[in-house]
C-alpha positions in Angstrom: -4.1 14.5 -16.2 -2.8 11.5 -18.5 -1.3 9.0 -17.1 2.3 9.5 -19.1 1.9 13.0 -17.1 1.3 11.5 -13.9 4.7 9.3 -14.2 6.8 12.4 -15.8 5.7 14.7 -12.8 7.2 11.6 -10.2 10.0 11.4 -12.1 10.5 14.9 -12.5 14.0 16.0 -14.3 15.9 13.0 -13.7 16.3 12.8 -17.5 16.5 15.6 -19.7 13.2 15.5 -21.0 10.5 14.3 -18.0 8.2 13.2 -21.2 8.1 13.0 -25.0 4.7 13.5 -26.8 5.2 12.3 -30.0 2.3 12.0 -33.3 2.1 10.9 -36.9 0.4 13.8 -38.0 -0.1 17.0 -36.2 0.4 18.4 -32.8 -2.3 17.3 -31.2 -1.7 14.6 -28.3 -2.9 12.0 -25.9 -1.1 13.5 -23.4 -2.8 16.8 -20.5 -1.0 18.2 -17.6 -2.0 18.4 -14.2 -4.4 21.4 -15.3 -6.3 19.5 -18.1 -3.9 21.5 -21.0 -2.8 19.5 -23.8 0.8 18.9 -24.7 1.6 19.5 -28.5 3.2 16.5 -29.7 6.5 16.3 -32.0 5.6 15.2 -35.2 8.5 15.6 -37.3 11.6 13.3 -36.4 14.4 15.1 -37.9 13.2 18.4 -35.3 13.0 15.9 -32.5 16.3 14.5 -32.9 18.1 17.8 -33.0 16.0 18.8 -29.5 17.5 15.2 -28.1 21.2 14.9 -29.6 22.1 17.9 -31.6 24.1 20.6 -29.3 23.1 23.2 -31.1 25.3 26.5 -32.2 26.1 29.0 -28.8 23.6 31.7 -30.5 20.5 29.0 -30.3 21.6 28.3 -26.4 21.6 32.0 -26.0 18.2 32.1 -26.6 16.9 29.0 -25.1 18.5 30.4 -21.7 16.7 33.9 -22.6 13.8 32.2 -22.7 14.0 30.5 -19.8 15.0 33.8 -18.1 11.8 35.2 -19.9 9.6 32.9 -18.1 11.0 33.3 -14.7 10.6 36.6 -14.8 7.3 36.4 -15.8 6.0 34.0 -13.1 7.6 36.1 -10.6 5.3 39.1 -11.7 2.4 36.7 -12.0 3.0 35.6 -8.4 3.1 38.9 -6.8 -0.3 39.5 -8.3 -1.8 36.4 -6.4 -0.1 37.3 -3.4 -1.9 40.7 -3.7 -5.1 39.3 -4.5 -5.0 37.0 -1.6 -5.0 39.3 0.7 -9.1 40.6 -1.3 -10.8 37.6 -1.8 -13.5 35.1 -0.1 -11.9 32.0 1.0 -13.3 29.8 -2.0 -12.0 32.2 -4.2 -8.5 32.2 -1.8 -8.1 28.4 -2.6 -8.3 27.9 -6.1 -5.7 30.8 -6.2 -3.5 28.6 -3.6 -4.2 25.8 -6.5 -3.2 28.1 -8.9 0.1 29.5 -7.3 1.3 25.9 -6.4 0.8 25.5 -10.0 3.3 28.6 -10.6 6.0 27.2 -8.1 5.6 23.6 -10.2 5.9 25.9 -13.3 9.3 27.6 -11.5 10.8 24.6 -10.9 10.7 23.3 -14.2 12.3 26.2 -15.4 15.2 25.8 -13.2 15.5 22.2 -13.7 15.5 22.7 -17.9 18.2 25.5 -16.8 20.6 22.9 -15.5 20.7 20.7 -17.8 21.7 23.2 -20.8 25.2 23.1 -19.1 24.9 19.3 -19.6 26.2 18.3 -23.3 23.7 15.8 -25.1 24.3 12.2 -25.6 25.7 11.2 -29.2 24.4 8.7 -31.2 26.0 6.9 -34.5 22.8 7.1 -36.3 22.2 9.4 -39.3 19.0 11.9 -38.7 16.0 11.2 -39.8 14.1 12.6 -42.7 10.9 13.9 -42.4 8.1 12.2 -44.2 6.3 15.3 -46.2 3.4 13.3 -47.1 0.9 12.3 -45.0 -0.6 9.2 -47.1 2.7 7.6 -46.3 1.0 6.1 -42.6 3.0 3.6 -41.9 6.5 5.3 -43.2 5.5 7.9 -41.0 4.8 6.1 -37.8 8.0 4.4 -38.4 10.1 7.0 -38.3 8.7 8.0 -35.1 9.0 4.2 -33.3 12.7 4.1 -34.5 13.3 6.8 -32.4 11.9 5.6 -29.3 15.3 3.0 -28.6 17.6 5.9 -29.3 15.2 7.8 -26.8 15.5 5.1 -23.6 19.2 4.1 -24.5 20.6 7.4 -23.9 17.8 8.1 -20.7 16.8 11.4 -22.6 13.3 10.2 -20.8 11.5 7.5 -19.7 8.3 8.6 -20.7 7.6 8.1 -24.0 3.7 8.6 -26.1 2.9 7.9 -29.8 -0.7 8.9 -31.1 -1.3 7.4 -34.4 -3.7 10.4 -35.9 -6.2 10.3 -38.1 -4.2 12.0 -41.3 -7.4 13.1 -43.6 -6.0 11.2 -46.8 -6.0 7.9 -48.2 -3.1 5.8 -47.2 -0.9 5.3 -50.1 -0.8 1.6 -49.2 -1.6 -1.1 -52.0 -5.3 -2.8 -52.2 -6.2 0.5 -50.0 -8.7 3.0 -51.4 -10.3 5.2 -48.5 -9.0 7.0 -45.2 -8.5 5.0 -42.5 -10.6 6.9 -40.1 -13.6 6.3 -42.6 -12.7 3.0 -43.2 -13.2 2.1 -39.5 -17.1 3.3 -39.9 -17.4 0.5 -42.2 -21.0 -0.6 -41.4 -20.0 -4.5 -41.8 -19.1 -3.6 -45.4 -16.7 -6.9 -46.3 -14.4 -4.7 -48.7 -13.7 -1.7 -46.6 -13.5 -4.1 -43.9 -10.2 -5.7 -45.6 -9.0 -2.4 -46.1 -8.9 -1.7 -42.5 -7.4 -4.9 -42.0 -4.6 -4.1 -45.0 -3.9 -0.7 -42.7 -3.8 -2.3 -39.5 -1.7 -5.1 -40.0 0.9 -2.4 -41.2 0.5 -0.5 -38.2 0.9 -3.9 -36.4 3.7 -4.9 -37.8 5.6 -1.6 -37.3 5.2 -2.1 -33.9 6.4 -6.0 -33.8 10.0 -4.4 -35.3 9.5 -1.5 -32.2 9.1 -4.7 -30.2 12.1 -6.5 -31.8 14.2 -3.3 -31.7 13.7 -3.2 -27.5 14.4 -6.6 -27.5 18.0 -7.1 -28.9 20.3 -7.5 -26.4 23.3 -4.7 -26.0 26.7 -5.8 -25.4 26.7 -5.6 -21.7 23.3 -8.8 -22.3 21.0 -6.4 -21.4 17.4 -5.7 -22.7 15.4 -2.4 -23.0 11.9 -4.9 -23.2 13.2 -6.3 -20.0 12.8 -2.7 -18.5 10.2 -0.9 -20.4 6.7 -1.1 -19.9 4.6 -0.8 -23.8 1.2 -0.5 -23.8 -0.6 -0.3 -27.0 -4.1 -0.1 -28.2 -7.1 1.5 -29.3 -9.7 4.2 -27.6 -12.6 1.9 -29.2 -13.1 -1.9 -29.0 -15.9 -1.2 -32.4 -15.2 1.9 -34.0 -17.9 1.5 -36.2 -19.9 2.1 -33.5 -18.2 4.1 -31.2 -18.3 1.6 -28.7 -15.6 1.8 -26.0 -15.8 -1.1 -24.4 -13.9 -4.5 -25.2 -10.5 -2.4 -26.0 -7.9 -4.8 -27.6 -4.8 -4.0 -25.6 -1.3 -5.1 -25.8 1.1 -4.9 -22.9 4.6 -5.8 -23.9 7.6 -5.9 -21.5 8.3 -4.4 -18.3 8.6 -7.6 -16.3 5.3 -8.8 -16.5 4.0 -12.3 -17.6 3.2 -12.2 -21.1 2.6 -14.4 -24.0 -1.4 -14.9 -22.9 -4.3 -13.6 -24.3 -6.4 -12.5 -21.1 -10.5 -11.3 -21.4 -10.7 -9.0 -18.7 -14.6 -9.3 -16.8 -17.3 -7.2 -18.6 -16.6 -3.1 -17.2 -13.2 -3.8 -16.0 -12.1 -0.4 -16.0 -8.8 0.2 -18.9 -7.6 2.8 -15.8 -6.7 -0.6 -13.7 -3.9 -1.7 -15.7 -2.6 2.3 -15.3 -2.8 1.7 -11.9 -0.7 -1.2 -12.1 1.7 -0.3 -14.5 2.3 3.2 -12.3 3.3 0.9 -9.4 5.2 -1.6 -11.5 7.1 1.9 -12.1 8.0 2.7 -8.5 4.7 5.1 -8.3 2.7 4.3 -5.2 -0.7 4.9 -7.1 -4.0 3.5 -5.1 -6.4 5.0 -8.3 -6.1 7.2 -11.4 -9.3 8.1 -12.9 -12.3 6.2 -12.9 -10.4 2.8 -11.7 -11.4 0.2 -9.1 -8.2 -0.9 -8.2 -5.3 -2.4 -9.6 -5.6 -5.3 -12.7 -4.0 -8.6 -11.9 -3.7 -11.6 -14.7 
């Protein structure tokens, strides 16, 4: 399990949407459930926007409560076969079924949850949707699209759980002085010029998130802050990805109430899962590990 999942499942439906899994690109995610499955991320703004403030014509709710009763109905006949089975197996075999049929009752209680809130009308916004971004060289328009919506997101507690994954979009960025992919870019082996390129890329993709940053940080009229509240973690999977090396990540942590304005090197193998562990608990989540951690990070 990620650990956006591991916060959406404590929070449960307290918003309308427990998480959002959003990426620049494609459907593929960051984010796995509680049984290792991936969650397909939203990659098109103007379709996420209609899911969180659109109310949709009485035909489309129709079928989104037919589906709903669709998948009730077949959990229920799903859990009357592991009841049967139950009663025929060893007992190894008996317990990953007990895993499996807690799983179901998670599943049914989803459902219901997603159920109540269609009788709930959605939040409106004075903002004019977003357009989708057809072209997949345009990186950084892209990305920004998705990061504008995040504010909306929190503002209007649709959720509180909110992922980005900037993909690897298997064109050359239509970004001046830039004339390779970013993902081969990266594997630059120490070659000066596509090492600037990278840098050309980057620095966008920085500086989108600076005005994500600036955006949570504009006080609304009651002198309130979304930064003051939200936790934003940022970063990379590699600290060289020239050489695939996963060690020395460069991190940001912005927000959520904790000391910032410090550059911190963190002791050689401190584990990345430490600062989960504290952020979870920051959150109200009384987490002792997650993953491969040692404990909690302090600065």
């Amino acid at each position: 399990i990620s650990v956006d999942q591991v916060a959406a499942m404590h929070l449960g439906h307290a918003t309308r949407f427990p998480s959002i899994t959003l990426g620049s690109n494609t459907q593929e995610s960051q984010s796995y459930n509680s049984n290792g499955v991936m969650l397909p991320a939203d990659y098109r703004p103007s379709r996420l926007f209609a899911k969180l403030f659109l109310a949709g014509s009485p035909e489309e709710q129709r079928r989104q409560r037919q589906r709903l009763a669709e998948g009730r109905s077949i959990l229920d006949a799903v859990g009357d076969q592991t009841k049967a089975l139950n009663r025929r197996v060893s007992g190894g075999d008996r317990k990953q079924l007990d895993e499996y049929f807690a799983a179901i009752r998670t599943a049914e209680k989803e459902l219901a949850a997603s159920d109540a809130w269609l009788d709930r009308p959605k939040p409106e916004v004075n903002v004019e949707i977003p357009k989708d971004i057809a072209e997949s060289s345009e990186l950084h328009g892209r990305i920004r699209e998705l990061m504008n919506l995040i504010p909306l997101i929190l503002q209007t507690d649709s959720s509180r759980v909110v992922t980005v994954m900037i993909q690897d979009h298997h064109v050359v960025p239509n970004i001046a002085g830039v004339q390779a992919g970013h993902h081969p870019l990266s594997h630059h082996g120490q070659d000066p010029a596509k090492i600037a390129q990278l840098k050309i890329i980057e620095s966008g993709i920085l500086s989108t998130f600076s005005d994500f940053l600036t955006q949570l940080g504009q006080r609304s009229a009651q002198g309130a802050r979304l930064l003051d509240h939200t936790a934003v973690l940022f970063g990379s999977n590699l600290g060289n990805a020239n050489a695939h090396d996963p060690s020395n990540l460069p991190i940001i942590l912005a927000g959520g109430g904790f000391k910032h304005g410090r550059y911190i090197a963190q002791k050689a193998g401190t584990p990345l899962c430490n600062l989960y562990v504290t952020m979870l608990n920051k959150m109200g989540i009384e987490t002792k590990s997650f993953a491969q951690s040692t404990g909690e990070l302090t600065w």
